[in-house]
C-alpha positions in Angstrom: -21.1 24.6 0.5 -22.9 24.2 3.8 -23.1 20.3 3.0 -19.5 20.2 2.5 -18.3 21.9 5.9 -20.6 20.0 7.5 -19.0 16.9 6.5 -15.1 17.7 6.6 -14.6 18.1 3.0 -13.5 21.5 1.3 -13.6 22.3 -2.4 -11.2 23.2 -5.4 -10.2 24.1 -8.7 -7.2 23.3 -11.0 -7.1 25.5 -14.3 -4.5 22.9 -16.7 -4.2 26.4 -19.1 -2.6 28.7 -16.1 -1.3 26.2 -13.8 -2.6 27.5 -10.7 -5.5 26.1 -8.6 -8.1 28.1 -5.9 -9.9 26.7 -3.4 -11.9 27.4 -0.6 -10.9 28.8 2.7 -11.1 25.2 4.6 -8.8 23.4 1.7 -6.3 26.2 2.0 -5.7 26.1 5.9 -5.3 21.9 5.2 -2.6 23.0 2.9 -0.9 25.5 5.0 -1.7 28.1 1.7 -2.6 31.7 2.1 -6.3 31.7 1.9 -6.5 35.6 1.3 -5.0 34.9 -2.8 -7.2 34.5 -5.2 -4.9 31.2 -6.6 -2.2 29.6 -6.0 0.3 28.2 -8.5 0.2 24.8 -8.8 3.9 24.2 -8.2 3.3 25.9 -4.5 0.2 23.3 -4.0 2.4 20.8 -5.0 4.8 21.4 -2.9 2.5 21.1 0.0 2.3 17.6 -0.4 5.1 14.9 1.6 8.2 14.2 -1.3 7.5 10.9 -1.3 4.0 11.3 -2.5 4.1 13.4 -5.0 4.8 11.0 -7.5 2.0 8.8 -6.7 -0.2 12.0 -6.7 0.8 12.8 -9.9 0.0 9.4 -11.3 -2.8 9.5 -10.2 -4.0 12.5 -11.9 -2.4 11.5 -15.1 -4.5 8.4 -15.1 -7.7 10.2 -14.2 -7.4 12.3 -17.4 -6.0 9.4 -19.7 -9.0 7.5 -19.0 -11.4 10.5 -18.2 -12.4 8.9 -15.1 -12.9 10.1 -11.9 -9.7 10.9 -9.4 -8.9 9.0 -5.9 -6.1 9.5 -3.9 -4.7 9.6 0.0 -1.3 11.6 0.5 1.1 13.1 3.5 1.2 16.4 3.7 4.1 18.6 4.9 2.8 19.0 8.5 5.3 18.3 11.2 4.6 15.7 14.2 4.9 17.3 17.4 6.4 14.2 19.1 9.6 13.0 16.0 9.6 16.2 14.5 9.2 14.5 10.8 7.3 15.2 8.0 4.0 13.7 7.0 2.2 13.7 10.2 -1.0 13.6 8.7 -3.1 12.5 5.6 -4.8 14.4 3.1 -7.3 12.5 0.6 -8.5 14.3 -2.6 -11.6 13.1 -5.1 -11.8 15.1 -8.4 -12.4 15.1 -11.9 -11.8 17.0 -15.1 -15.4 18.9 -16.2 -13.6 20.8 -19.3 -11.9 19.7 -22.1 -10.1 21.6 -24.8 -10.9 20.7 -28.6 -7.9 19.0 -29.2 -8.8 16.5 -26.0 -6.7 18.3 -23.4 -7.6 18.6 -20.2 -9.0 22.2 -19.5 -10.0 22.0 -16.0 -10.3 19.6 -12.9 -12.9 20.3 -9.9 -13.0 18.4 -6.4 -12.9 17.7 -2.9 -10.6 17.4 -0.2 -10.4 16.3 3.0 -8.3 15.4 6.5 -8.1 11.2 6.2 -5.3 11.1 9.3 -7.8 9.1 11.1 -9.2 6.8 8.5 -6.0 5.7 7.5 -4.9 5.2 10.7 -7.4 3.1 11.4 -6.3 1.2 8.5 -2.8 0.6 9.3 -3.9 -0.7 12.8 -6.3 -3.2 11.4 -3.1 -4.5 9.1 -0.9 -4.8 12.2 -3.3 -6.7 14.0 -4.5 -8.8 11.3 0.0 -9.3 10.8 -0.3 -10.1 14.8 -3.3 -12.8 14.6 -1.0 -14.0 11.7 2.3 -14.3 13.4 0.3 -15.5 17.1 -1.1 -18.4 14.5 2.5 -19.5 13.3 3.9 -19.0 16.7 0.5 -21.9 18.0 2.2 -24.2 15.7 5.3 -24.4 16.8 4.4 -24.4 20.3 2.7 -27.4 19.8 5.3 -29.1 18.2 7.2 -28.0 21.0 4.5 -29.7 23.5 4.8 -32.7 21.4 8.2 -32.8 21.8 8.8 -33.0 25.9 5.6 -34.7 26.5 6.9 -37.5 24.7 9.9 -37.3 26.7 8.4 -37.0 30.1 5.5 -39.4 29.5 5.2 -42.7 30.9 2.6 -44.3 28.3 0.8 -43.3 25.9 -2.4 -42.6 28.0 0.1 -40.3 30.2 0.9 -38.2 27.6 -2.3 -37.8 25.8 -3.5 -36.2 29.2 -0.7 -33.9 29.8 -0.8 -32.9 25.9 -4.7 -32.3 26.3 -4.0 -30.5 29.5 -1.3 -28.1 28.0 -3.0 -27.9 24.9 -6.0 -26.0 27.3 -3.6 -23.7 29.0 -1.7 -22.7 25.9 -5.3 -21.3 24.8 -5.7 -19.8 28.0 -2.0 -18.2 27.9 -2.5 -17.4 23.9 -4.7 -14.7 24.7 -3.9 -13.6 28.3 -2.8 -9.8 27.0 -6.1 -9.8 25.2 -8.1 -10.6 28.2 -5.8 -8.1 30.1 -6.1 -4.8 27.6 -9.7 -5.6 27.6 -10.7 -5.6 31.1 -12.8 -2.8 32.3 -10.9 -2.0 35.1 -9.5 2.0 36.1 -6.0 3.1 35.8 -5.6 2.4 39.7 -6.3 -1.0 39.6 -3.2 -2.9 39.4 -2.5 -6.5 38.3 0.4 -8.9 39.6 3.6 -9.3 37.0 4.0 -12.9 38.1 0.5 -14.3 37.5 0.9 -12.9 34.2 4.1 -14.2 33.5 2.9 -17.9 35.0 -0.3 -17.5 32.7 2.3 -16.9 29.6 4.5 -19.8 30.4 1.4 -21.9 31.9 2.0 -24.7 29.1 5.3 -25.4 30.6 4.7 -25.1 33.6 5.6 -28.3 36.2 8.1 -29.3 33.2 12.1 -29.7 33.7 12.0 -27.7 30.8 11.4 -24.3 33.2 12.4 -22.9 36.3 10.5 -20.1 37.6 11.8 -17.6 40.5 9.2 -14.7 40.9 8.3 -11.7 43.5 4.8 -12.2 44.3 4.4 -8.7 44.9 5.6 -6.9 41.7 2.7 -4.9 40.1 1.7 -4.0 36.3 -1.0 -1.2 35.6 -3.2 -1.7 33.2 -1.6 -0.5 30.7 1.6 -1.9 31.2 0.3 -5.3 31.5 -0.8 -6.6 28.0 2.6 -5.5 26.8 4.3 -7.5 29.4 2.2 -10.4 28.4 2.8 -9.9 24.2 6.8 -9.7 25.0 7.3 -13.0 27.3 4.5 -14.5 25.0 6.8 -13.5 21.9 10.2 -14.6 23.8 8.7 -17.9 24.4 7.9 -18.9 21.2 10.9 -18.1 19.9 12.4 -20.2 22.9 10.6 -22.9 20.8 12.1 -21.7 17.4 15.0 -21.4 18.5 15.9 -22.4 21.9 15.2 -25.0 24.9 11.5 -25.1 25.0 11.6 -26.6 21.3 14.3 -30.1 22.5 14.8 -32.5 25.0 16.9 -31.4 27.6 16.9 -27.7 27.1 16.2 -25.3 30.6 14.4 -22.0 30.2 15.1 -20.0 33.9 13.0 -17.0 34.4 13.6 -14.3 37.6 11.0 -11.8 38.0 12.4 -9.4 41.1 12.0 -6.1 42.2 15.3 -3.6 41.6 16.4 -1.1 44.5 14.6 1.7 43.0 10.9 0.0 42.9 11.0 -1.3 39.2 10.5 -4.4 37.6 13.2 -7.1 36.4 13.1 -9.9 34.2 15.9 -12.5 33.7 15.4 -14.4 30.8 18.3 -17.1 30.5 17.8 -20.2 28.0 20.6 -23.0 28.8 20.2 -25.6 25.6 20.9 -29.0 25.7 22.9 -28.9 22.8 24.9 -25.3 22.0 24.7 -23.7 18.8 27.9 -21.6 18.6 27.8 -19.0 15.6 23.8 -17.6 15.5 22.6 -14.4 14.8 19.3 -14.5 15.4 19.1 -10.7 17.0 19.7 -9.6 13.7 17.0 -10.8 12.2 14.1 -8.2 11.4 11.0 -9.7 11.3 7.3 -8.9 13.0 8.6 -10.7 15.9 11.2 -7.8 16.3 8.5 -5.1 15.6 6.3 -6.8 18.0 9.1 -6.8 20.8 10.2 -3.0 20.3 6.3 -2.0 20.8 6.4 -3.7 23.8 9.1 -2.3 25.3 8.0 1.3 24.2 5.0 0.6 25.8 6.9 -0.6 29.1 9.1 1.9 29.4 12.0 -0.8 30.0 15.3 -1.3 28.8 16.9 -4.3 27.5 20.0 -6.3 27.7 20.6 -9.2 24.9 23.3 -11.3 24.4 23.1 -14.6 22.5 25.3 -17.2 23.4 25.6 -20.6 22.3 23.4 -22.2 25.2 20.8 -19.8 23.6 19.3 -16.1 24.2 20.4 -14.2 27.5 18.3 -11.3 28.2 17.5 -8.9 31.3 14.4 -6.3 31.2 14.6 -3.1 33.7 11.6 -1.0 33.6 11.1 2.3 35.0 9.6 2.0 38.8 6.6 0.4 38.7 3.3 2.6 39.1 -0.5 2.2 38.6 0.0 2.6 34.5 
């Protein structure tokens, strides 16, 4: 028993004859059970567990006795987060297995263990979303390229000419690819501050010096640390979908970007794409992809707002952030 507390895990008991289960004192305060009662039934221990889990708990168990093998599963409990007020603020994960049988092969009684996973599996889900990141930052390389491709070979001279420009490009798109990597990982305090334009010029570095963009910045505007790498993930996502979608991916096409200060001390961003040829009738702000997700992180983590419109010339879009401070 002393083993058990010691690593996290409780113990319990389900009796298949009564339908009720017992457990010790550390299982029953995970549940949100009354750890005075002898037993609970099993419908009230059921119905400590999230709705939506419940039938893959259940399945679970069902297997486990089918094939008298041992029983593995992570579940939501009931528990309320503080912050949305929604269900299923944390994880629960059970191991058991059946130790009696009756004669006639049914299941008599299951033993096992029980334990808070909120962390583990959290830790899971942010591996996935970064290894969905490195995934979509991959894609988003290509097509950048492309886009390279594209105006060098409109802006070259000879081919000598735009080998060197493409080479030169090429070196500060993998500087600018992993600018709010650099920036989340520097050991810096949470006074230090770091300028919003030098970000914003390492983002767009691989244009940069092309008619292709126009940048008007205040030198002086400030990102905290933590702000910073969020600023960097958003103008490096609305860039490459400037070259999905809009003038960083033709000839001809203008991105301008204004960086200013607003009355009150925040930051501003004008984002305004003019293609060279419109596209009346797109939708792409419906869309819902990781890009999206990516985006509304960003902006969560920025405390900004955001205007959008898309127009035929391409995506209009102004960021206001709260007043800029040493976060």
């Amino acid at each position: 028993m002393l083993a058990l507390e010691a690593g996290g895990f409780g113990s319990w008991e389900s009796d298949f004859r009564s339908d009720t289960g017992k457990a010790d004192t550390f299982v029953a305060e995970l549940y949100g059970l009354d750890a005075s009662r002898p037993c609970w039934s099993m419908s009230e221990v059921r119905n400590r567990i999230h709705p939506e889990d419940r039938g893959r708990v259940d399945a679970a168990t069902r297997f486990a006795i089918k094939h008298r093998t041992l029983c593995e599963v992570e579940f939501r409990d009931r528990s309320i987060d503080p912050l949305t007020g929604e269900e299923g603020a944390r994880w629960l994960a059970a191991r058991g297995r059946v130790v009696e049988w009756e004669p006639s092969g049914a299941p008599r009684s299951m033993v096992g263990v029980t334990w808070d996973a909120t962390e583990a599996v959290r830790q899971r889900q942010t591996r996935a979303l970064m290894a969905d990141e490195m995934n979509h930052r991959v894609k988003n390389a290509f097509a950048v390229l492309g886009s390279l491709v594209t105006i060098g070979a409109r802006e070259a001279d000879n081919p000598i000419t735009f080998a060197a420009d493409l080479r030169r490009q090429i070196g500060m798109l993998s500087e600018a690819h992993d600018v709010s990597v650099r920036l989340s990982g520097r050991d810096v305090g949470r006074e230090v501050e770091l300028p919003a334009a030098r970000i914003l010029e390492d983002v767009l570095a691989p244009w940069r010096g092309t008619a292709a963009l126009t940048l008007r910045v205040d030198e002086t505007l400030m990102l905290g640390r933590c702000r910073a790498p969020a600023f960097a993930m958003l103008v490096h996502e609305l860039a490459t979908n400037a070259v999905k979608y809009g003038p960083l991916g033709e000839v001809g096409g203008v991105l301008s970007v204004a960086l200013t200060a607003g009355p009150d001390g925040h930051l501003e961003m004008e984002w305004n794409e003019c293609r060279a040829v419109p596209v009346p009738g797109r939708n792409d702000l419906a869309e819902e992809g990781f890009g999206s997700i990516l985006m509304r992180h960003c902006l969560g983590a920025l405390r900004g707002r955001v205007q959008r419109e898309l127009r035929a010339e391409g995506l209009w879009l102004k960021l206001t952030t709260e007043p800029v401070g040493p976060y």
